[in-house]
Every structure is written in structure tokens, then in C-alpha cells.
C-alpha positions in Angstrom: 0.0 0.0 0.0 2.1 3.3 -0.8 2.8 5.5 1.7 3.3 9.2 2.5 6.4 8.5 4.5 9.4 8.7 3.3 11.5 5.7 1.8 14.1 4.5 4.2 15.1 2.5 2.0 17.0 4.9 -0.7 20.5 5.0 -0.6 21.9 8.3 0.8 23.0 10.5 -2.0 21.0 8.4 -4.1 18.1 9.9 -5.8 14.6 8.7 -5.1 11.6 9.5 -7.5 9.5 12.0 -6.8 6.1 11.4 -6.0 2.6 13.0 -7.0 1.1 15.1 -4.4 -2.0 14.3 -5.7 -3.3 11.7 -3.2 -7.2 11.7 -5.0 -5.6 9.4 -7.9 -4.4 7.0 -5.3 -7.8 6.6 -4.0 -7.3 8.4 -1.1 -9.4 10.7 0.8 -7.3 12.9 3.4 -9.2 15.2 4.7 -8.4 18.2 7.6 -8.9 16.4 11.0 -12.1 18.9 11.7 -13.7 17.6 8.8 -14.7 13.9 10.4 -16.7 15.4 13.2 -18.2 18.4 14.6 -19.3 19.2 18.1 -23.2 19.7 17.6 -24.0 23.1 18.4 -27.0 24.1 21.2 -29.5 25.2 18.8 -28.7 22.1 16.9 -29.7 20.1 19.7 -33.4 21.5 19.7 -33.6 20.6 16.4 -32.5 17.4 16.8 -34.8 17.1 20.0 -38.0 18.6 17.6 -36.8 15.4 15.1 -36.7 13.0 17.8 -40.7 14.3 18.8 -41.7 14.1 15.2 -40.5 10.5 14.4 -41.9 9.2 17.9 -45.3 10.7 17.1 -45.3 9.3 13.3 -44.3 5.5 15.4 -46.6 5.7 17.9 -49.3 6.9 14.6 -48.4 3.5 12.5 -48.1 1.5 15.9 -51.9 2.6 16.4 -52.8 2.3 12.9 -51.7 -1.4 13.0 -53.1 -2.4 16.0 -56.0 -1.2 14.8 -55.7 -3.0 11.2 -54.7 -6.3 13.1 -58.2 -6.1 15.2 -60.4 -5.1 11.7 -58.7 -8.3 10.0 -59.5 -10.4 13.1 -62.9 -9.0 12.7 -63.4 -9.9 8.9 -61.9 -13.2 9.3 -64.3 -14.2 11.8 -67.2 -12.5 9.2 -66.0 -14.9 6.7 -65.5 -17.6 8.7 -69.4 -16.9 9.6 -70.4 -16.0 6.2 -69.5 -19.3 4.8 -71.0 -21.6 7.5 -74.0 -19.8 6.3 -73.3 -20.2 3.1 -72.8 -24.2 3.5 -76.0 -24.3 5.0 -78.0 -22.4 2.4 -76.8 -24.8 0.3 -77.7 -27.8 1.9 -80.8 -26.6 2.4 -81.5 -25.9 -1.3 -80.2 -29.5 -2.2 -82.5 -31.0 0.0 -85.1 -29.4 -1.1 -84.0 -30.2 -4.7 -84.0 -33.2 -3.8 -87.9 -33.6 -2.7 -88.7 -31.9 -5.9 -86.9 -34.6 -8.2 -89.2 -37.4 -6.0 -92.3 -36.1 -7.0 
């Protein structure tokens, strides 16, 4: 991996190469050491704490909105489960009477 340190390795009094100061077409990203992080400042922090609000209340929203969806599709599935019992029963009932109409 090259390096920005110095050879050691050169010879003294004999001539090393030169190399480009331009680490970017290495790959390299060196940035000042200020640039990683930053103290967050105080009115920052209210805005960060106004975020934090907003994303709770939007949670606690879908939370609600699927408990709520979780209890209507309990609810239909126990329609359904109702609607076709009835459903088998009409049906029984017409074959039996279709029945009694073929024996006369």
C-alpha cells in the first residue's frame, strides 16, 4: 500500500523518485482532521430534539394504525369464517329441497 512517509530504504545521496502530491488518484481521501466530526452546536440540539418528537409521534401513529388494522382483520376473518358456515347451510338446504322436488 504506498505510503506518504518517506523511503528508508534509498540509498543516501542516491536519488529517489519523486512522488505526485495528488493523493485523490491513489484513492485516497485525506481530509483536515475537523472535517470527520463536529461538536453539535445548542441550537442544533433543539432541532435534533423537535426530530426525535416528530419520528416518535409518526411511530406511535403506524403502531396505532396497526393495532387497529390487526383487530379489523381479526374481525373480517371471523365475518368470513361466519359467512361461509351460512353459506354451507343455504346450500344444503336448497339440495334438500331439490332433492324432494326430483321425488315427486
Amino acid at each position: 500500500m504506498p505510503s506518504s512517509r518517506p523511503d528508508k530504504t534509498v540509498p543516501e545521496g542516491g536519488c529517489q523518485a519523486t512522488e505526485s502530491s495528488d493523493f485523490r488518484q491513489l484513492g485516497l481521501d485525506f481530509r483536515p482532521s475537523d472535517g470527520y466530526s463536529q461538536a453539535p452546536r445548542k441550537e442544533d440540539r433543539g432541532m435534533n430534539q423537535e426530530l426525535f418528537e416528530r419520528l416518535d409521534s409518526r411511530i406511535t401513529e403506524l403502531v396505532e394504525k396497526y393495532a387497529s388494522l390487526k383487530e379489523e382483520n381479526a374481525r373480517l376473518a371471523e365475518e368470513n369464517q361466519r359467512l361461509l358456515s351460512e353459506r354451507e347451510g343455504l346450500t344444503a338446504r336448497v339440495d334438500a329441497i331439490l332433492g324432494k322436488l326430483e321425488g315427486l
